[in-house]
Phi, psi and omega in degrees: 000139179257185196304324181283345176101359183275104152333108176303144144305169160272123175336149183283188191253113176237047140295320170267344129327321175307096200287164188265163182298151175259094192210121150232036146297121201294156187243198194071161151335334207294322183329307174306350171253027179220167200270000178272340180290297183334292182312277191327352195260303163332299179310306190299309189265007168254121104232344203285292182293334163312312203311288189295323190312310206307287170337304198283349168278018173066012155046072197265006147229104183286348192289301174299276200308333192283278185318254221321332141298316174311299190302306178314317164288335171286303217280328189283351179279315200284312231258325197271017180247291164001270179317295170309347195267327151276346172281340171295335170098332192299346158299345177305331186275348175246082179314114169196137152322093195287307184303326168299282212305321176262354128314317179276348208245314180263028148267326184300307174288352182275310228261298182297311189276356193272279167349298178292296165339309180281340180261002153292289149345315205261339162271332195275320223260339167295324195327338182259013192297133164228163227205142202255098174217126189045059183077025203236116149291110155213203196244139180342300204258152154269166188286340180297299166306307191304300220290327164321287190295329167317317196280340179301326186272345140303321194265010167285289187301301129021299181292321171307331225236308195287306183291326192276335166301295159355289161339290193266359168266349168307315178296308172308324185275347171253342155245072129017000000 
């Protein structure tokens, strides 16, 4: 009771101040059933594969190359806190605009991993380069690395491919 003989209300709740998050992607396992779900999965195991192909060619320009393991590792790092931040359910729990934040987040990586792709291309495309090393003519790539590289820059482009469809179901879900 307050000094006038009037009941204080109660403080508000402020669980119900909150407005609720805008996603209409499903959360749960459910994720997994939609082609954006799909996409992310896709993204995570060629994006997987860039990574390890890039590595195993002993990364003989590093200079190319180096961005393109930066992009791969990041993005297969993002894209798998991605999934999880739905498969766990927590956007129910995190006011955001989830349909922006995933439009910007497969545009960011479309743009980076589209970079990467072309400079993944511009080492495999050096292989006949030859190059004056220790009294030596040989050529930049060995036939093992071109061949690395070649399926890295398939499957760079593939991954590429994979964020840009992401991309445009992200964009149907934020502008309807």
């Amino acid at each position: 009771m307050s000094a006038g003989g009037a009941p204080v209300p109660p403080p508000p709740n402020p669980a119900v101040s909150f407005p609720a998050p805008r996603i209409t992607l499903p959360a749960g396992p459910d994720i997994l059933r939609t082609y954006s779900g799909a996409f992310v999965c896709l993204e995570i195991l060629f994006g997987g594969l860039v990574w390890i192909l890039v590595a195993s060619s002993n990364v003989p320009l590093p200079l190319l190359q180096g961005w393109v393991m930066f992009v791969s590792v990041t993005a297969f790092i993002f894209s798998l806190l991605f999934l999880g931040v739905f498969l766990s359910g927590m956007v129910t729990q995190i006011d955001a605009n989830w349909n922006f934040l995933d439009f910007v987040y497969h545009f960011i990586v479309f743009v980076f991993y589209f970079g990467a792709f072309l400079l993944e291309a511009a080492t495999t495309s050096l292989h006949d380069l030859r190059c004056n090393m220790t009294m030596t003519v040989s050529p930049l790539l060995s036939d093992n690395q071109y061949n690395i590289n070649v399926a890295a820059t398939i499957f760079a482009f593939v991954t590429t491919a994979c964020y840009g469809c992401s991309l445009g179901l992200a964009l149907r879900r934020w502008r309807p």
